[in-house]
C-alpha positions as CSV (number, residue, x, y, z in Angstrom):
1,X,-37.3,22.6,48.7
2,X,-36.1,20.8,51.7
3,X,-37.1,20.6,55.1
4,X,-36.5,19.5,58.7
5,X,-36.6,15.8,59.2
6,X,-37.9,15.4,62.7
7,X,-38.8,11.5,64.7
8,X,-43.0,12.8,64.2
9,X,-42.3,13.2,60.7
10,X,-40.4,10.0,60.1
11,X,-43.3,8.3,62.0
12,X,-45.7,9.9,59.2
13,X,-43.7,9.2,56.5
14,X,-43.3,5.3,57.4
15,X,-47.1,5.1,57.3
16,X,-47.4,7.0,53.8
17,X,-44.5,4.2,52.5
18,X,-46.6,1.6,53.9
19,X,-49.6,2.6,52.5
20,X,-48.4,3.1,49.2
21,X,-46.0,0.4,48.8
22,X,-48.0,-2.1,50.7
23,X,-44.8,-3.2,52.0
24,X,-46.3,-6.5,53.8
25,X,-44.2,-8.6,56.3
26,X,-40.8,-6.5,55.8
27,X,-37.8,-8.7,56.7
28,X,-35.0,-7.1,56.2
29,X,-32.9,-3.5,55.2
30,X,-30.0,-4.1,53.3
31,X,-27.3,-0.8,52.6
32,X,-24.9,-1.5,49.8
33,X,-21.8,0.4,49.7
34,X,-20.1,2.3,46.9
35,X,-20.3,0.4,43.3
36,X,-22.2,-2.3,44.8
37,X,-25.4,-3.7,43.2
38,X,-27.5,-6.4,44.8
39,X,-29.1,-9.7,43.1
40,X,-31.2,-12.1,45.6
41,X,-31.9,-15.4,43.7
42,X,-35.4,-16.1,44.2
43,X,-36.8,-12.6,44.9
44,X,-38.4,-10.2,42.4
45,X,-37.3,-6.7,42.1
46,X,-40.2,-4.5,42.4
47,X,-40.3,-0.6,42.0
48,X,-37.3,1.5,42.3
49,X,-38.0,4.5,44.5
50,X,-35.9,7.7,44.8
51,X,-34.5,8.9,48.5
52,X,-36.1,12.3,47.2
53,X,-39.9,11.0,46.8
54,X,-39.4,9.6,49.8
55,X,-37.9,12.2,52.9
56,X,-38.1,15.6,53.2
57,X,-34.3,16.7,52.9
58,X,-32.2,17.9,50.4
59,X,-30.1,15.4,48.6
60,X,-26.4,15.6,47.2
61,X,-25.6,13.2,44.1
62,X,-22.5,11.5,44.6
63,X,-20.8,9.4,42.2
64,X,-21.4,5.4,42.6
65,X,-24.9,5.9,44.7
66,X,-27.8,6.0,42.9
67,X,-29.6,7.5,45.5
68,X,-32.9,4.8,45.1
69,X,-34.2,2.2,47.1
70,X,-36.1,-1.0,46.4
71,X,-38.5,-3.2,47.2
72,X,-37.2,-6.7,46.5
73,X,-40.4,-9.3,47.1
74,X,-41.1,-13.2,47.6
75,X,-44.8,-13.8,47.7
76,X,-46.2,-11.4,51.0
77,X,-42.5,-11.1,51.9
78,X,-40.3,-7.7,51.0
79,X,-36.6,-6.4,51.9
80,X,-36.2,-3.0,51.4
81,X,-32.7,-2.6,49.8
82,X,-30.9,0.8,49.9
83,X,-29.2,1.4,46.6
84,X,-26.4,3.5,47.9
85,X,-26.5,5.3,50.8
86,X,-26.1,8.9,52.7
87,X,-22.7,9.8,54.3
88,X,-21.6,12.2,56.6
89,X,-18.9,14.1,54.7
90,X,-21.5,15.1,52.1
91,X,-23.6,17.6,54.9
92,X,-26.4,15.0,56.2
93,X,-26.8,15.2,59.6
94,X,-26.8,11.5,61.6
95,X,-30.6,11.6,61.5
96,X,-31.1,12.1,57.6
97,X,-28.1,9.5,57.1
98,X,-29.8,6.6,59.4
99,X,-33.3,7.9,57.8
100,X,-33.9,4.7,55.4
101,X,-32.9,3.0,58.4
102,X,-35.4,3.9,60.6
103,X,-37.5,3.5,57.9
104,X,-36.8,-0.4,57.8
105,X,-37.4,-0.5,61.4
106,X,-41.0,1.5,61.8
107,X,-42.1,-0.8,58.8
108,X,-40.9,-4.1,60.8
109,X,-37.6,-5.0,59.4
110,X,-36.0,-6.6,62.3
111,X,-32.5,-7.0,60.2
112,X,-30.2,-5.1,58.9
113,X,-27.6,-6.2,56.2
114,X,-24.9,-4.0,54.9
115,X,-22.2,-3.9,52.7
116,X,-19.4,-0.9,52.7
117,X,-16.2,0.0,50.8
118,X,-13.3,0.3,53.0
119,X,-9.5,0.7,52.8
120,X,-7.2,-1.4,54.5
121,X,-5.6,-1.2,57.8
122,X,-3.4,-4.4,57.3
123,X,-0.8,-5.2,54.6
124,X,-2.1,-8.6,55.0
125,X,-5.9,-7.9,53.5
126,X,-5.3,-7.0,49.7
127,X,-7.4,-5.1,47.8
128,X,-11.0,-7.1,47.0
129,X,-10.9,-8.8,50.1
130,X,-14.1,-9.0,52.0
131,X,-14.1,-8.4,55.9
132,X,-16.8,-9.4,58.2
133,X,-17.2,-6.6,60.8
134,X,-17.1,-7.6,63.8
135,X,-16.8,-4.4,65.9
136,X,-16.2,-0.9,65.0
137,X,-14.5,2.2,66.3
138,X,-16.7,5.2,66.4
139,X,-14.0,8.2,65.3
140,X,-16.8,10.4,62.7
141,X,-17.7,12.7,66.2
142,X,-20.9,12.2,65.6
143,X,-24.0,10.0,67.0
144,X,-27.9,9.6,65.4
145,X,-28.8,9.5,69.1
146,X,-27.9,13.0,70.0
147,X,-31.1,14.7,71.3
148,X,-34.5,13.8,70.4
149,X,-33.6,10.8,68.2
150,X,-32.3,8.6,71.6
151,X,-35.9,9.0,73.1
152,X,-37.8,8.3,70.3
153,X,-37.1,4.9,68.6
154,X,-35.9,3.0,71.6
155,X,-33.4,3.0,74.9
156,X,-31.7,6.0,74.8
157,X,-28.6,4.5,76.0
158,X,-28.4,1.1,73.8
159,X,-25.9,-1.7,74.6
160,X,-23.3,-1.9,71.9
161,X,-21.0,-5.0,73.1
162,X,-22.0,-7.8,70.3
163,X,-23.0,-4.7,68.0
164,X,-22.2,-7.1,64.9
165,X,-24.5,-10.5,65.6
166,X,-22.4,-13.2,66.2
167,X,-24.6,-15.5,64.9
168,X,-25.5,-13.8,61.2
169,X,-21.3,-13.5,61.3
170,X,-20.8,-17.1,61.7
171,X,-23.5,-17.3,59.0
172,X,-21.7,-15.2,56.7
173,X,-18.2,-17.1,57.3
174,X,-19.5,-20.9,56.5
175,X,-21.7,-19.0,53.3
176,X,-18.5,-17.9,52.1
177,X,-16.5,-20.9,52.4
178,X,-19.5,-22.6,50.9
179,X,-19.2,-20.3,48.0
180,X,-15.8,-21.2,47.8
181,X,-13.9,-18.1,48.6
182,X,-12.3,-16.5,52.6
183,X,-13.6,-14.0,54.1
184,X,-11.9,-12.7,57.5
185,X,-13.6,-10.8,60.5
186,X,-12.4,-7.9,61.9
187,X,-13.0,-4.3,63.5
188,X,-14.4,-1.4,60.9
189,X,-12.5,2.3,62.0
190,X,-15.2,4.6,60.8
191,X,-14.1,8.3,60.1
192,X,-15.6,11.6,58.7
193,X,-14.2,11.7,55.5
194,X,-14.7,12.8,52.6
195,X,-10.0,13.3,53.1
196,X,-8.6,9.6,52.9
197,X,-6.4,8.9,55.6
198,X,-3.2,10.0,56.0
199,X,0.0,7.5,56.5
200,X,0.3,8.4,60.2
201,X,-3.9,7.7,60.5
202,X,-3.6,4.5,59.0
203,X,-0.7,3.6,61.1
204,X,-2.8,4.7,64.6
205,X,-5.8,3.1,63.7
206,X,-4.0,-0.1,62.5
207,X,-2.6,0.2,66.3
208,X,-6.0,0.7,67.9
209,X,-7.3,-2.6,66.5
210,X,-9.0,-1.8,63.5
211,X,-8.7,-3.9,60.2
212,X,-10.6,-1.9,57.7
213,X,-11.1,1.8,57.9
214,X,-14.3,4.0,56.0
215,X,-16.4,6.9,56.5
216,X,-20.2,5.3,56.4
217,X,-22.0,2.5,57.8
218,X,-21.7,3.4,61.7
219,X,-24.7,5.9,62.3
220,X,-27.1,3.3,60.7
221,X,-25.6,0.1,62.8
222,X,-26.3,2.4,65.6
223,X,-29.8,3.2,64.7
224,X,-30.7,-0.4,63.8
225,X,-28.8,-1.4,67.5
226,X,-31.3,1.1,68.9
227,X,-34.1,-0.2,67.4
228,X,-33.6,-3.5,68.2
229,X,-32.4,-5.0,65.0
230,X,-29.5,-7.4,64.6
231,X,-26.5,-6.2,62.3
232,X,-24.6,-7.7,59.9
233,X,-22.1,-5.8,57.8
234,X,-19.6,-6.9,55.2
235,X,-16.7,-4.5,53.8
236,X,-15.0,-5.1,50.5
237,X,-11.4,-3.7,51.1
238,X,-10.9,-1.6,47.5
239,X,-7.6,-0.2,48.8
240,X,-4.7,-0.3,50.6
241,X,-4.6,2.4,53.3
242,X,-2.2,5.3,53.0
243,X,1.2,4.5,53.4
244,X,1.1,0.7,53.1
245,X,1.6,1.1,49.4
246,X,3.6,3.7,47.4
247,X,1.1,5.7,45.5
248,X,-1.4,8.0,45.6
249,X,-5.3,7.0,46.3
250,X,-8.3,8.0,44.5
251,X,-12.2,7.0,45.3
252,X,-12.4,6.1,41.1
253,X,-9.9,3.6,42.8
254,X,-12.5,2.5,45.2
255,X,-15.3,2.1,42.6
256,X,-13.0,0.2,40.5
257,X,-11.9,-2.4,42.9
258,X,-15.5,-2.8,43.9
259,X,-16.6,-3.3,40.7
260,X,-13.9,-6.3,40.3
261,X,-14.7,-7.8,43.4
262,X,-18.4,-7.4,43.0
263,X,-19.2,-10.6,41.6
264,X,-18.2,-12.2,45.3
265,X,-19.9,-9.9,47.4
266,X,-23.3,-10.2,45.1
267,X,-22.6,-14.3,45.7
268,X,-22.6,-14.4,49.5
269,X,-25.5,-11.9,49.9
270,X,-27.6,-13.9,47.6
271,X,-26.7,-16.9,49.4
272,X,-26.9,-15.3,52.8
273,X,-30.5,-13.8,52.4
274,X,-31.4,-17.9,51.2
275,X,-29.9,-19.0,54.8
276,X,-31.4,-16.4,56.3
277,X,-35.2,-16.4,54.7
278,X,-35.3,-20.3,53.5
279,X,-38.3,-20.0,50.8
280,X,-41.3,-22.5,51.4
């Protein structure tokens, strides 16, 4: 059974969480992407809970998202981590896909990190690269503010001009080189999905600024924005984008590059949580 998710009802369900959980001082949502699993050195993963004990609404299995979320503790301190995450394309509306979100946010997470698979927009970023977003294009049509949602978790109307922290992306870059591998920043072109993009797509968006394209990650930055949270998101580049290579793509594709380039992306979040929350 399934139901309307509705801002009241996330309010209720944030206290429930808290209650049960005992979530303490909550510092931080972190998203990870398709194939991604996280590891932060230093902090204990506790229970893992599914979306479906949690919110109201139907959910759709999807290969590569678990579906779950944790609770990853260091003393009284907890992230909530999202294992996987909600998309558009698979018939959520904005509010159910920037739910955990939301979630962070009414329990006092006033960060958000994210990681996201992504294709490629630029012959120049192979496949496994990592991108740190530093702006996005907003081409999915839709918006979690739309209606009730804009009045109830903050200014309706939020500003969106350094959307991506310039600070926690300067972070991210001197992590990385500290780690021993590039990264590069660049704009995320977020689209509906679930189609990949065509050749002429690729080619517009390429034209239009953006580096990386996907079909996630957007509705939550703009929740998080909204709720005063500052953003930092990280996309492994599984593929090349149609057209700049001469086959066909395939989202086992996406899960297979993420797998090989997981062992870098699991390094810098480790080390960006320890620059971010230095342990006593």
């Amino acid at each position: 059974m399934s139901a309307e998710l509705t801002p009241a009802g996330l309010r209720e369900i944030a206290e429930r969480f808290r209650e049960r959980h005992r979530t303490g001082a909550l510092r931080a949502v972190m998203v990870a992407g398709s194939g991604i699993r996280l590891e932060l050195p230093g902090w204990e993963a506790g229970e893992e809970i599914a979306l479906a004990e949690v919110f109201p609404f139907r959910l759709h299995e999807l290969v590569g998202h678990r579906q779950t979320m944790t609770l990853w503790r260091r003393g009284q301190e907890t992230i909530l981590a999202m294992n996987g995450r909600l998309h558009l394309y698979q018939g959520y509306s904005p509010a159910e896909v920037a739910a955990p979100v939301r979630l962070a946010g009414l329990l006092g997470a006033e960060l958000m990190l994210a990681t996201n698979a992504s294709g490629a927009l630029d012959p120049d970023i192979p496949a496994g690269s990592l991108v740190v977003v530093s702006d996005h294009i907003n081409l999915q049509g839709f918006n979690p503010l739309v209606g009730e949602w804009g009045r109830s978790f903050g200014p309706p109307f939020p500003d969106m001009s350094e959307a991506y922290d310039p600070e926690l992306r300067r972070l991210a870059v001197a992590a990385a080189a500290a780690a021993g591998f590039a990264v590069r920043e660049g704009v995320y072109a977020a689209v509906l999905g679930p189609s990949f993009e065509t050749p002429a797509e690729v080619r517009m968006l390429g034209q239009l600024g953006g580096a990386v394209v996907g079909m996630s990650t957007v509705p939550e930055v703009i929740a998080a924005r909204q709720m005063g949270m500052k953003v930092l998101v990280i996309s492994l580049a599984t593929n090349p984008g149609a057209g700049l290579v001469d086959r066909p793509l395939s989202h086992e594709e996406v899960l297979e590059a993420g797998a090989a380039a997981a062992d870098n992306l699991r390094v810098l979040l480790g080390l960006l949580v320890q620059r971010m929350f230095p342990g006593p």
